[in-house]
C-alpha positions, 0 to 999 in steps of 0.5 A: 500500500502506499504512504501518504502524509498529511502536514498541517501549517504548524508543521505537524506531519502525521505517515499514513496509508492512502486511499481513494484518489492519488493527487494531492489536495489541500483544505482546512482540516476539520473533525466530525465526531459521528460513529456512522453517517459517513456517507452523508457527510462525504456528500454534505456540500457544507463541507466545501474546501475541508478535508475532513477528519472522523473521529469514530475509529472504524469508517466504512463497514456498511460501504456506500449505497445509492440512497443516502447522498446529501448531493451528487457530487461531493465537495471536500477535499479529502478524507481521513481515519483511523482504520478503513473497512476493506469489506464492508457488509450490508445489503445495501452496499454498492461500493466501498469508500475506497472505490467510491471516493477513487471514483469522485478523485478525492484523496484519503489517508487512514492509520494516523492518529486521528485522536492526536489530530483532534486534539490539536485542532481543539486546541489551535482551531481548524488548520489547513494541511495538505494530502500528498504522497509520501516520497523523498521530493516533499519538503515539509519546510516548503510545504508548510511555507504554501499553507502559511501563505495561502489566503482562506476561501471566501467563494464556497457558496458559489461553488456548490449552488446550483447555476439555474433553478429546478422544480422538484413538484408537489401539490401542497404549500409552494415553497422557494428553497434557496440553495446555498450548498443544500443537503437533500434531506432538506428537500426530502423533507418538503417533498415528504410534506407534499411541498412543491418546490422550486429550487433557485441558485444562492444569488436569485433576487428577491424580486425573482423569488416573490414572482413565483408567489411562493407561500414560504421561503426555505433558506438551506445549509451551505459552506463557508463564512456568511459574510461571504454571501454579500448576495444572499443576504441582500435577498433576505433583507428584501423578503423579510416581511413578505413571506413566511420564511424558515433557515437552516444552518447557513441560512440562519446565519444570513437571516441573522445578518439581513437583521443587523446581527453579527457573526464569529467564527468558531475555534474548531465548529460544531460538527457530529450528530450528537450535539445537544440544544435547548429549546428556550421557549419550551424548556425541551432539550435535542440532540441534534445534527450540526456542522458548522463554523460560523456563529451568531453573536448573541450580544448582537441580537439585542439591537435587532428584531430577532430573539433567540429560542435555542441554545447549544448546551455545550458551549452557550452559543446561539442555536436559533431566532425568531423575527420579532414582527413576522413570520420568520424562525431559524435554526443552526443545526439541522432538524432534516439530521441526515446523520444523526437524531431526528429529534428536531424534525417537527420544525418542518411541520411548523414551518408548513403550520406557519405557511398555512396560517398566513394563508388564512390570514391573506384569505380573511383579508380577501 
């Protein structure tokens, strides 16, 4: 088997064997602490640019399936674990992740010491590092020199939404999803709710949204820093008190930002399937799926419209608002899961609640 190394801008250099795809790659190295799910976060375009580290210590036993893709063409940039599954068993299973990702040209390594590589992205933050082949030509120096120099990514959003809109029909409520790298448990939800839904690229005008007469706004998850999306949020501003809306991930941070909010970057993200949040309102505690870099500042909420409903219990940060005046609840982790707890999935049932009474609202005002 081959070796391959894995450098961090520090210096750290952790000797693995490689699978997957032969080229170098380089990204910001991130963990997830999931113990399956591998699957979905492989193909979660909210990981854009990573390369990403799980932390459970055996990846891959159940294989790849055709069912459980949160995008068709995975966006990180590479792949790391302790120990890979050689043959995988499940009745499910197509192909290995081995095969799979050789097949989609992502580089991966296993046999490091992905706790040792965890720990030192806790305690310095999110690193970039770089995959690459372990041969006498590498120079750490050099190589450690480019990931110092190298400026952080600021177009992930452009990259994984789409470039035109599509319908994914219903006979429901008619909803707008604005893409900003959306998992496809997001839509499956609507779609299972009968929606019908019209999915539009991350830069479409508000004006373009509204033509559609859409009954309610859906804002997606997506990748990257919000203050990124400098089109995205001014779309939101334009909709807000127009339309029902409801955001996830990404999308409640624009939201957050379209009503004067601020944002922060987070030391090493929230990302896994076991994170717990706290319902302010009802005093009901979720486990929940997340992954995320960014936050919203709670201090920032006070001189805003918004206020805050949710809560992550492990380290105090903002995990939801609602609009003070309209129509308009978000949250930062993920109620489709898609890995993870289902715990939160009714929020999808309020967003169709919230939709159907304002359409009450309108048929009295008629």
């Amino acid at each position: 088997m081959k070796k391959r190394l894995l450098i961090l801008e520090d210096g750290t250099v952790f000797t693995g064997t490689a699978f997957g795809s032969e080229r170098a790659s380089q990204g910001e190295v991130v963990f997830t602490t999931g113990m399956t799910g591998y699957q979905e976060t492989i193909s979660d375009p909210s990981f854009y640019g990573q390369i990403v580290t799980l932390t459970y210590p055996l990846i891959g036993n159940y294989g790849i399936n055709r069912d459980d893709f949160e995008s068709i063409t995975p966006a990180i940039r590479g792949f790391v674990v302790r120990e890979l599954a050689k043959t995988p068993s499940n009745f499910r299973c197509d192909l290995t992740v081995d095969e799979y990702l050789t097949s989609k040209d992502i580089p991966g390594i296993e046999g490091i010491d992905t706790r040792k590589l965890t720990r030192i992205i806790r305690s310095k933050g999110s690193v970039k590092a770089i995959l690459t082949a372990a041969d006498e030509e590498v120079n750490v120096d050099e190589v450690v020199a480019k990931l110092q120099a190298t400026p952080a990514i600021t177009h992930h959003v452009r990259e994984v939404s789409p470039k035109a809109a599509y319908p994914s029909p219903g006979r429901g409520k008619r909803v707008v999803l604005i893409d900003y790298g959306m998992k496809h448990g997001i839509l499956r939800e609507l779609n299972k709710r009968d929606c019908d839904v019209l999915v539009v690229p991350y830069n479409t005008s508000a004006e373009e949204i509204l033509a559609w007469h859409p009954d309610g706004i859906m804002l997606s998850n997506g990748p990257g820093n919000p203050e990124d999306v400098v089109e995205g949020i001014e779309t939101v501003r334009d909709l807000i008190g127009k339309v029902p809306m409801f955001g996830i991930c990404l999308g409640h941070q624009i939201f957050s930002l379209a009503c004067g909010a601020r944002s922060f970057k987070l030391p090493f993200g929230h990302r896994g399937g076991n994170h717990p949040v706290k319902d302010l309102r009802t005093g009901r505690t979720d486990l929940t799926s997340q992954n995320h870099g960014y936050a919203i500042d709670i201090d920032s909420l006070k001189d805003t419209d918004l206020e805050i409903t949710h809560m992550a219990l492990n380290d105090g940060t903002c995990e939801g608002v609602r609009h003070k005046k309209y129509p308009i609840f978000t949250v930062q982790y993920h109620p489709e899961a898609s890995p993870g707890p289902e715990d939160s999935n009714h929020l999808f049932d309020e967003f169709i609640e919230m939709m159907e009474v304002e359409a009450g609202k309108g048929k009295q005002h008629a």
